[in-house]
C-alpha positions in Angstrom: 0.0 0.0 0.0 1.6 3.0 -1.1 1.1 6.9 -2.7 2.3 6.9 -6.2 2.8 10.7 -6.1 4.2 13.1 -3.9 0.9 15.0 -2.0 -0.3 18.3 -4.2 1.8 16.2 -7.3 -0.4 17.6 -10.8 -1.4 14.5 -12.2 -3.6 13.5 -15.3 -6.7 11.2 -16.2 -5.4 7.7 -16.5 -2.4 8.2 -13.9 -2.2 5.7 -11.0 -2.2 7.7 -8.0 -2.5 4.8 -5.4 -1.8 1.0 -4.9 -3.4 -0.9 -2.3 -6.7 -0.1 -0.3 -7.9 3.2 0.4 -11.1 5.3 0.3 -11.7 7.0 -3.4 -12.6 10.5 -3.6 -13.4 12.9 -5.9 -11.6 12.4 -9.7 -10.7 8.9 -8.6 -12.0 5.4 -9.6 -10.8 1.8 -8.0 -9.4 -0.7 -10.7 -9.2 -3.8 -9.0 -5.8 -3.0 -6.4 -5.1 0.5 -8.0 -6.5 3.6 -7.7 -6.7 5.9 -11.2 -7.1 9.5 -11.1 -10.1 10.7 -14.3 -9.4 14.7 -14.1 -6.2 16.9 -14.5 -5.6 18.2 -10.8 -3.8 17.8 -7.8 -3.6 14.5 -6.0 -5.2 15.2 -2.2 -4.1 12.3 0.2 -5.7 12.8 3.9 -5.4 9.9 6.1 -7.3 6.9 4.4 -9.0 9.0 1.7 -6.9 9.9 -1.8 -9.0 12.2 -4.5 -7.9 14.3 -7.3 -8.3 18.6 -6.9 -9.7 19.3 -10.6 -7.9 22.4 -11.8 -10.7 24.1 -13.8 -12.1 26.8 -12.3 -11.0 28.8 -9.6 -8.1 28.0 -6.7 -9.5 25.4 -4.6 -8.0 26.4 -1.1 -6.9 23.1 1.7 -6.0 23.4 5.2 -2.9 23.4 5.3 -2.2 26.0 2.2 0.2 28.8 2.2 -1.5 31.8 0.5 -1.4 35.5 -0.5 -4.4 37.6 -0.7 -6.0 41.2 -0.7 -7.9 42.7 2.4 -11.0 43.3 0.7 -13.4 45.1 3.6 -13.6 44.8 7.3 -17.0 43.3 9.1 -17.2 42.8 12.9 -14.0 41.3 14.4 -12.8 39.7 10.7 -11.0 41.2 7.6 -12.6 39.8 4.3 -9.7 38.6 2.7 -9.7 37.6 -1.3 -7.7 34.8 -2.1 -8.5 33.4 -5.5 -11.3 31.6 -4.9 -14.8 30.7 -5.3 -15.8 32.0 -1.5 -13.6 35.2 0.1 -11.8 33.9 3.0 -12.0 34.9 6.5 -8.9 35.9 9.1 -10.4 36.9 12.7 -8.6 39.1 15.5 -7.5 36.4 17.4 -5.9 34.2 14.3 -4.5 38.0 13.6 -3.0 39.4 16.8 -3.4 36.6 19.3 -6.1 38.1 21.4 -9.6 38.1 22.0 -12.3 40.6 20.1 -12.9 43.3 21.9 -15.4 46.7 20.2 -12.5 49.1 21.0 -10.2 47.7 19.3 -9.0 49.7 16.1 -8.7 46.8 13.4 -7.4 49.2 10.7 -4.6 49.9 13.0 -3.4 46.0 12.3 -4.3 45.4 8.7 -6.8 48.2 5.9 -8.3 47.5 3.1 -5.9 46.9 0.2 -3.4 45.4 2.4 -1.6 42.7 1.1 -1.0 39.9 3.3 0.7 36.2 3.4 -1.5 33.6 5.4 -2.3 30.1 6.1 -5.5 28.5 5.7 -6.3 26.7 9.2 -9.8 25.7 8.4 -12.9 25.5 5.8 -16.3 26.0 7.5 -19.5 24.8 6.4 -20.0 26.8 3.9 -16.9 26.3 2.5 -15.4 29.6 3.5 -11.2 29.7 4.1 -10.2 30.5 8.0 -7.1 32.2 7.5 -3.9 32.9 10.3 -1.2 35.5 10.1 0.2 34.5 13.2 3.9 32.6 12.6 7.2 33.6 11.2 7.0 34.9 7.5 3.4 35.7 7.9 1.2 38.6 8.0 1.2 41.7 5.8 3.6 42.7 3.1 5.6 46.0 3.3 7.7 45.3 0.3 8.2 43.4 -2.9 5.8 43.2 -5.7 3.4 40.2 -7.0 3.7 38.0 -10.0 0.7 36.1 -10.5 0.8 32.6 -12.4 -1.8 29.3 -12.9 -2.4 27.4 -9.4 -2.1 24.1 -11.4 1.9 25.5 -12.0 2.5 26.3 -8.7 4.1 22.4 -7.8 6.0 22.9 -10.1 7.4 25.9 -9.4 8.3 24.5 -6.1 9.6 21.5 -7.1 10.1 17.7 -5.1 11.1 19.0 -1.6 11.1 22.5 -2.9 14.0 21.8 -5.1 12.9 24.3 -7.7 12.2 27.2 -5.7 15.4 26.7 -3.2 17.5 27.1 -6.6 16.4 30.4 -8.0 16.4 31.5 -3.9 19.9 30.3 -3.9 21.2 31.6 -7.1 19.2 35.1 -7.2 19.3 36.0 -3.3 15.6 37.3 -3.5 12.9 36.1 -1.3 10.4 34.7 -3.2 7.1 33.4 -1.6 4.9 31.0 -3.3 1.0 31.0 -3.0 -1.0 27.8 -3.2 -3.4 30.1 -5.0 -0.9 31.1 -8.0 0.2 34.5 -6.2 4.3 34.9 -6.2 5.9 37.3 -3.8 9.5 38.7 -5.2 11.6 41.1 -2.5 15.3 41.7 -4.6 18.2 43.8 -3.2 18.0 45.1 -6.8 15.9 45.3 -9.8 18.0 42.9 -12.1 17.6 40.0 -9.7 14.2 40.2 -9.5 14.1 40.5 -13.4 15.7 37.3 -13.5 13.1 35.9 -11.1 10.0 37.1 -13.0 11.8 35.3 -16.5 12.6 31.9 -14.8 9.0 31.9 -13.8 7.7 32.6 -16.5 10.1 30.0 -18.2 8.1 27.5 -15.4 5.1 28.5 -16.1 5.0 27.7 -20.0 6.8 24.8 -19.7 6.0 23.1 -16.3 4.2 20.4 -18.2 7.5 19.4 -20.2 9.8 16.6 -18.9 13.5 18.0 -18.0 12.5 21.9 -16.7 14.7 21.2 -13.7 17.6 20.9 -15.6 16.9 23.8 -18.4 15.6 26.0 -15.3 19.2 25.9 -14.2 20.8 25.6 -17.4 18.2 29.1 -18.0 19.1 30.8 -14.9 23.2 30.6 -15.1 22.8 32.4 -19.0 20.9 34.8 -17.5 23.5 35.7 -14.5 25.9 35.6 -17.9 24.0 38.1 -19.8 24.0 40.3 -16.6 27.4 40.3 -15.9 
């Protein structure tokens, strides 16, 4: 019994995504001992359960997800938060500043409307709606940088097995670069021509993520570029 693919892995219809027993989800038939995905999407293994994200439509956020969204408008004790998806997501006070709602407290002092913040979804209520958390290193709202916004269903790639894509352009442009689950990129360069090289290797993923290889042309890509700009 055993995943085939590496949890968030793109995979398409026909692909084996599971051998053994388990519970089928969504985009995912049982062929005797095997378990075939039947959309183009993310493989999704929780516990016993494995099912296949379909990647039409809008970004379909998990718990668990790393994203970047917009503050859209401020209701009682929660900033509306747009994300990408279907539903706008929710962050509260306390998953914001650690402490209980109180009426006094000033909200726009911590985060305004058009602020741009990095979260993690910790929860999906009943209706479906993303429960969001700023609190943890590397989270809360951006002062700096600028966004680059690509397809979700590029975003593993982008990352790479065990984040081997992303920890190479880190490594070889010095920029911090933050990857959404929901197709957002945050670059922050100590100078414009790194972060030029950033934008044009991701770019370079994101047409040609579904080619065999991109690894190796990625860093084939990037050490021309660090030529030209020398």
């Amino acid at each position: 019994m055993s995943a085939t693919f590496q949890n968030r892995e793109l995979v398409i219809p026909g692909d084996i995504i599971y051998e053994g027993r388990i519970r089928t989800g969504e985009n995912t038939y049982r062929n005797q001992d095997v378990v075939i995905a039947t959309r183009l999407g993310l493989v999704n293994y929780v516990k016993d359960t494995v099912s296949v994200i379909a990647l039409q439509g809008s970004f379909n956020p998990m718990v668990g997800d790393l994203v970047i969204g917009e503050v859209k408008d401020i209701e009682l004790g929660e900033w509306v938060v747009d994300i990408g998806g279907q539903i706008e997501a929710s962050l509260s006070i306390p998953d914001a500043v650690d402490q209980p709602y109180q009426s006094s407290f000033d909200m726009t002092r911590v985060l305004d409307i058009g602020d741009t913040i990095i979260a993690k979804v910790v929860d999906l209520d009943r209706r479906k709606t993303p429960i969001l958390s700023i609190l943890g290193s590397g989270l809360g709202k951006v002062n700096k940088g600028f966004l680059f916004r690509i397809s979700p269903i590029k975003i593993p790639r982008l990352i790479g097995k065990k984040g081997s894509m992303i920890n190479m352009i880190i490594k070889e442009t010095g920029c911090r670069v933050v990857i959404g689950q929901n197709g957002l990129v945050l670059i922050d360069g100590s100078n414009r021509e790194k972060e030029e090289i950033v934008i044009k290797v991701i770019e370079k993923v994101n047409q040609e993520a579904h080619i065999s290889g991109l690894t190796n042309r990625v860093q084939e890509f990037l050490k021309k570029l660090k030529e030209e700009k020398n």
